[in-house]
Each structure stands twice: as C-alpha cells, then as structure tokens.
C-alpha positions, 0 to 999 in steps of 0.5 A: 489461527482460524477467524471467521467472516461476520456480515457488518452492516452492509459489509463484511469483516472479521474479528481477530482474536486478542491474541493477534495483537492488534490495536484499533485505528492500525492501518493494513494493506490486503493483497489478494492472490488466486489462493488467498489474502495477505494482510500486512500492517501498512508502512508510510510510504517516505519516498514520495515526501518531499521531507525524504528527498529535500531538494533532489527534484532542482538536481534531476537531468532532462535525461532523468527526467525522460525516465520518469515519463517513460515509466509513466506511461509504461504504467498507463498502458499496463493500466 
C-alpha cells in the first residue's frame, strides 16, 4: 500500500487509505529504523498498574529490591 506524506499545518502526516482499516482516536507506536518506520496499534502497557500486580510490591526482598536499582541505573547510564 503505498501513502503519501501530506504538509498539515505546521506538521506533517499521512492519510491512510480506507482499506487500512483504521479508526479515528486509535493510538500507535512509530518506530524508526535506519531503512524505515514501523507503525504498530499501541497496547496498554498492564504490567506497570498496579491492578496487574495487586499487592506484589509488600512482598519484594531487600534482594529484589537491589535488582531494580541496578536495572536503574544501567538504563541512566545507557541514556
């Protein structure tokens, strides 16, 4: 399917087709590679409510704990 890229007020955007099968309001994730876009619907992330994981959080070891941080700053040093 081919679009194209159309100048909409100060930004840009393209208008699918109705064979896409989209519907106005959907939400979708843009993920850019060297050779392209992927363009994915975007999925409610449940694993970081707290309806997901009840009351896991009282239940987590000083161990556990000591994970998380160094995931932390793994990631800000990454950053």
């Amino acid at each position: 399917m081919e679009v194209k890229v159309k100048k909409i007020g100060n930004s840009v955007g393209i208008i699918f087709p109705k064979v896409a099968r989209m519907q106005a309001g959907e939400e979708f994730t843009l993920r850019m590679s060297k050779s392209g876009y992927i363009l994915t619907p975007k999925i409610k992330d449940i694993y970081h409510t707290d309806e997901f994981w009840g009351d896991v959080r009282s239940e987590l070891t000083a161990e556990d704990h000591a994970w998380d941080e160094m995931k932390s700053l793994e990631t800000e040093v990454e950053e």
